[in-house]
C-alpha positions as CSV (number, residue, x, y, z in Angstrom):
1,X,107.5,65.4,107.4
2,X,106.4,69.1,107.6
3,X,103.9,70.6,105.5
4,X,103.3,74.3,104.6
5,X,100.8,74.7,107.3
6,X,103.4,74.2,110.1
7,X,101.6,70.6,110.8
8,X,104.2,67.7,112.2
9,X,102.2,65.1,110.7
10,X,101.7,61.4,112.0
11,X,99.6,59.1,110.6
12,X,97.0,57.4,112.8
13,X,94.2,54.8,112.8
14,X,91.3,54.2,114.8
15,X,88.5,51.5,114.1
16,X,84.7,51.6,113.4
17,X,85.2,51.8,109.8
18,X,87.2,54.8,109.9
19,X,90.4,55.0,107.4
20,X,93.8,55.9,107.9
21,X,94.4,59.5,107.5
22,X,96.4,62.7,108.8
23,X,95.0,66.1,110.2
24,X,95.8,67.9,107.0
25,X,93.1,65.8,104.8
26,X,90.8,67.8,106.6
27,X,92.4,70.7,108.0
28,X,93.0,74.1,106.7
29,X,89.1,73.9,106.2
30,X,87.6,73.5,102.8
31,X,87.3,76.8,100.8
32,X,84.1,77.8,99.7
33,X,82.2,76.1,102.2
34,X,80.7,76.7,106.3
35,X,81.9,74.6,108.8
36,X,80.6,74.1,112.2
37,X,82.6,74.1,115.8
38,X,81.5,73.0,119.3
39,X,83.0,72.3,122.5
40,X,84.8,74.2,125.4
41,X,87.9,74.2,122.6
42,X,86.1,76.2,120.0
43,X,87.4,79.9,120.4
44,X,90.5,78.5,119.9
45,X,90.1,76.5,117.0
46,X,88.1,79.3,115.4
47,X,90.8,81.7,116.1
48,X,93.5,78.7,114.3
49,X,90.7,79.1,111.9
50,X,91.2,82.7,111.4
51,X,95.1,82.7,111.7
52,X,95.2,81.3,107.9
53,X,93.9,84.3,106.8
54,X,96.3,86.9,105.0
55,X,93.8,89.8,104.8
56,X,90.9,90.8,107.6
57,X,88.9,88.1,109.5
58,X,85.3,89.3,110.1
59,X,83.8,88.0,113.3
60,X,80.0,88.6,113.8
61,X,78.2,88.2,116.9
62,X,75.5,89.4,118.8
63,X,75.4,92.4,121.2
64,X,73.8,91.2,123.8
65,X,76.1,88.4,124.6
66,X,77.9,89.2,128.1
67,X,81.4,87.7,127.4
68,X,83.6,90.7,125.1
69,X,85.6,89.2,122.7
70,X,88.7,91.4,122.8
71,X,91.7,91.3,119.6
72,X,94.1,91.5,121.8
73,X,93.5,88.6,123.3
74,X,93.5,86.9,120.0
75,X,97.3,88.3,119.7
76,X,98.8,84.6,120.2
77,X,97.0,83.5,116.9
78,X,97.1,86.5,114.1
79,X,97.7,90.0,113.9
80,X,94.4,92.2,116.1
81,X,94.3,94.9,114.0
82,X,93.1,92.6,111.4
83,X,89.9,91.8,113.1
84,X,86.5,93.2,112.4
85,X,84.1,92.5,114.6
86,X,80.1,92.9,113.3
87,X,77.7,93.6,116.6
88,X,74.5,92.5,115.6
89,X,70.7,92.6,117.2
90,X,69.5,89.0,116.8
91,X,70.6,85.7,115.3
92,X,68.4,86.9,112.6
93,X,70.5,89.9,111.9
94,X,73.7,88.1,112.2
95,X,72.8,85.3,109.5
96,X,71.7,88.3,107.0
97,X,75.1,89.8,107.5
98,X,77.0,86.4,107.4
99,X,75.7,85.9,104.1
100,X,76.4,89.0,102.4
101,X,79.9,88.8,104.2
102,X,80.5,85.3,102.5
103,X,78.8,86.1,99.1
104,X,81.1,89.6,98.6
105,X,84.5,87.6,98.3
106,X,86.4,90.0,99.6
107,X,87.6,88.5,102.9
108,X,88.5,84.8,102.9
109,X,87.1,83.9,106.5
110,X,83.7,84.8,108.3
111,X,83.1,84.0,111.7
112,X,79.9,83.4,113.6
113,X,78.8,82.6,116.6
114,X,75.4,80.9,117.1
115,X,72.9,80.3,120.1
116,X,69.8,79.1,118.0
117,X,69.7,76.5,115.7
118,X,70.3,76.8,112.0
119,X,67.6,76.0,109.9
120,X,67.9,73.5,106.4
121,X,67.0,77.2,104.3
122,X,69.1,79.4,106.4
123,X,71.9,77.2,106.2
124,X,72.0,76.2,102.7
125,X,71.6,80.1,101.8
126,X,75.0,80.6,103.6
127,X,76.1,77.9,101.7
128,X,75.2,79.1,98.3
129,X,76.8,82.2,99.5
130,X,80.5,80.6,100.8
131,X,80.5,79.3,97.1
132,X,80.1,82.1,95.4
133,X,82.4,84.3,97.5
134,X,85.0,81.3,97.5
135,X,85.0,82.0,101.5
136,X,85.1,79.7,104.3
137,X,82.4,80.1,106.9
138,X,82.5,79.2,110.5
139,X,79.6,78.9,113.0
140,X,80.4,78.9,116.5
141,X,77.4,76.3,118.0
142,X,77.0,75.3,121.6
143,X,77.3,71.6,121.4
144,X,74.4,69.1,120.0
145,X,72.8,72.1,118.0
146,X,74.7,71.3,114.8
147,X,72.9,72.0,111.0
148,X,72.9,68.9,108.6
149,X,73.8,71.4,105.7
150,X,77.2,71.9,107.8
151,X,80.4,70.5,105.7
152,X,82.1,69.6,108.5
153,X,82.1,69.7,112.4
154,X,84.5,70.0,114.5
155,X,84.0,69.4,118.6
156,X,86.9,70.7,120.3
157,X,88.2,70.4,124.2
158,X,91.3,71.6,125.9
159,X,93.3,68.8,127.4
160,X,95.3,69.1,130.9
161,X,99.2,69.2,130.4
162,X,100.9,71.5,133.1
163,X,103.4,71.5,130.4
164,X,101.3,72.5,127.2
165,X,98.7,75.0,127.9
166,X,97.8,74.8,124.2
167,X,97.4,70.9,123.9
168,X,94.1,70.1,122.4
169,X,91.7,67.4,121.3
170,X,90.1,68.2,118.2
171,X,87.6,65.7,116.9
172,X,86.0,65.6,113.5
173,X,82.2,64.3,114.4
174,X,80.9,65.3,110.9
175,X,82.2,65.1,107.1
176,X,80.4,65.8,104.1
177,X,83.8,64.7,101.9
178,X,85.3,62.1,103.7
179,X,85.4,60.1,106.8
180,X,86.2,60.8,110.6
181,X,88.8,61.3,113.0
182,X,90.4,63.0,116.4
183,X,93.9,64.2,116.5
184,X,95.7,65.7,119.7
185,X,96.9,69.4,118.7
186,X,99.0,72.0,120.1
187,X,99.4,75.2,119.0
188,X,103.2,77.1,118.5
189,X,102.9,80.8,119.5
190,X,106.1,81.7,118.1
191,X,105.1,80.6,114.9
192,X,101.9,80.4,114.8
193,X,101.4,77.7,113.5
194,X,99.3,74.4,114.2
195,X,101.1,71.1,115.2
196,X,99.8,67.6,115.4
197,X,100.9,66.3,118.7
198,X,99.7,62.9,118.5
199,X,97.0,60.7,116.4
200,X,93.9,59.5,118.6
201,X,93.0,55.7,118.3
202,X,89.4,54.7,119.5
């Protein structure tokens, strides 16, 4: 069974109270909301993330930060030239321009990528802010550094296949709406688009 995200769905289950489910319960990410990522995965799934937008994808981080995060490097997953990318001074700066970006409407992803933890006010401001724009957030977090006004969050780790350099372990560790899970992904280049390559049972 295919559905209209490109997902090759599979049902799985896994114990410790956790129910029966598929990735896409929980994946595209719930509109109107910020989300949280982690793990040496989470470029990737952030760019997935991006990938289901059909206008610009606005990606703020801060100057300082050595690594360059180039759009051509993020051709395998959408269209460069519809990246912006937002430079900013602080984390400070950043959330300021996170929230007006989610509150405006006018682009239906914002990226961010974190190195401080959140706090309960800044993070439900950028929620009020998602749900008046309609627009998803994402916040990039190093791992354990994760807000408790997050909807959901994702940890995310490449897995070794000499025959699948896309193969991926993407785990949901938090869920305002629902309950948890961890799915094997791969991602199709060709057509962009997001497959489920095998359920994970625990």
């Amino acid at each position: 069974m295919t559905h209209g995200w490109g997902f090759e769905t599979l049902s799985y289950q896994c114990n410790l109270n956790r129910m029966t489910s598929d990735l896409s319960t929980y994946f595209p990410l719930r509109k109107a909301r910020v989300h949280e990522v982690c793990g040496s995965g989470s470029l990737s799934f952030s760019a997935i993330v991006a990938a289901q937008a059909c206008d610009c994808v606005f990606w703020i981080r801060e100057a300082w930060r050595p690594e360059i995060l180039n759009p051509v490097g993020l051709s395998d997953f959408f269209d460069p030239s519809k990246l912006l990318i937002a430079q900013v001074k602080d984390q400070t700066e950043g959330l300021a321009v996170m929230e007006e970006a989610l509150r405006d409407g006018n682009l239906s992803h914002v990226v961010m990528e974190l190195g401080e933890p959140l706090g309960l006010t800044e993070g439900r401001r950028l929620q009020l802010a998602a749900k008046a724009g309609k627009t998803i957030g994402l916040c990039r977090i190093p791992e354990g550094m994760g807000s408790n006004v997050a909807e959901t969050r994702w940890h995310c780790t490449p897995i070794l296949d000499r025959d699948d350099s896309t193969l991926q372990r993407w785990e949901l560790i938090k869920n305002k709406s629902g309950t948890l899970g961890a799915w094997h992904v791969r991602w199709n280049t060709a057509s962009r688009s997001l497959h489920m390559a095998s359920p994970v049972t625990e």
